[in-house]
C-alpha positions in Angstrom: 28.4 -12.2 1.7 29.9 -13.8 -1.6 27.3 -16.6 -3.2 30.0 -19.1 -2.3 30.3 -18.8 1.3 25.8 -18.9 1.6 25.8 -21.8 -0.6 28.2 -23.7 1.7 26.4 -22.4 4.5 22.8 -23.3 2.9 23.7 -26.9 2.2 21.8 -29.6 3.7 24.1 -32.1 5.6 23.7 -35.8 5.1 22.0 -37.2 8.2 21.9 -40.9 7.1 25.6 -41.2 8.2 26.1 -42.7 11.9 27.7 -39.4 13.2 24.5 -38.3 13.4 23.3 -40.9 15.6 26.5 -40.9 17.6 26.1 -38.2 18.4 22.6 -38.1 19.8 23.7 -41.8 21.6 26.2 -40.0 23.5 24.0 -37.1 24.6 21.5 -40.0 25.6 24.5 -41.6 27.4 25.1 -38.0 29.2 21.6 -37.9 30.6 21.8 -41.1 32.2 25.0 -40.4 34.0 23.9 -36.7 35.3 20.4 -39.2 36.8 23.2 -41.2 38.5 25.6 -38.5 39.6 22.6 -36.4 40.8 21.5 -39.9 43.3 25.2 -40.3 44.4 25.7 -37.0 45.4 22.3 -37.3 47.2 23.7 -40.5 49.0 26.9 -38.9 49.9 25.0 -35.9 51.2 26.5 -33.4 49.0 22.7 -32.1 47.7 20.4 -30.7 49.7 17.8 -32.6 47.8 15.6 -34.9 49.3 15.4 -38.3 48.5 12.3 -38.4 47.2 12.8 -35.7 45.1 16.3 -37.0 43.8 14.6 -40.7 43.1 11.7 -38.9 40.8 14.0 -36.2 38.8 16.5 -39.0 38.3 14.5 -41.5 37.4 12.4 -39.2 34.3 16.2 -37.6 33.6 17.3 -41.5 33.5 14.4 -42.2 30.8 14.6 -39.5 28.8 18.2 -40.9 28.4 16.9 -43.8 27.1 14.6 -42.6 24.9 17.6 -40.4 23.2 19.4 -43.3 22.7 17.0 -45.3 21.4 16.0 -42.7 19.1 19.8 -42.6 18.3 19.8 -46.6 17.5 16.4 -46.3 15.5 18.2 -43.3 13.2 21.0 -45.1 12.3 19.3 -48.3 11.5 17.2 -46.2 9.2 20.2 -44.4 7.9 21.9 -48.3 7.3 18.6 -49.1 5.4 18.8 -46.2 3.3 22.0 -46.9 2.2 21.6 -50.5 1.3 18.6 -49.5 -0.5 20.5 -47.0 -2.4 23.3 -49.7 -3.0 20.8 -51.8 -4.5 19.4 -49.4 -6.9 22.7 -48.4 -7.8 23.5 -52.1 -8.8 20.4 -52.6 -11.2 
């Protein structure tokens, strides 16, 4: 491999941007709606899940969810604070 193709491949991306955190916000945002697909099809009787079990799994799928999008909000407030920090510098 040429030493121009492993240097693009060996660069470090910049995670301070908000596509990072997008991107985890929506993965958060797909947990939450599996949890409540998984209790409707329960409901509906499609799964042959009981209730009980549906309610628990859902529920920890539902807050891990959360969590990932929380962790998404908390990265790109950080990343916003880099950057006004680094505006700042650049300014004195």
């Amino acid at each position: 491999m040429s030493k121009d193709k492993k240097s693009i491949f060996d660069a470090k991306l910049d995670m301070s941007g908000g596509t990072h955190a997008t991107l985890v916000a929506v993965i958060g945002a797909y947990l939450v709606y599996m949890a409540y697909q998984m209790v409707r099809d329960t409901l509906s009787g499609a799964s042959t899940m009981s209730m009980t079990t549906t309610v628990i799994l859902a529920g920890l799928m539902a807050l891990a969810g959360l969590g990932v999008m929380g962790y998404a909000l908390w990265s790109w407030l950080r990343g916003r604070k880099a950057g006004k920090e680094e505006e700042r510098t650049d300014e004195a």
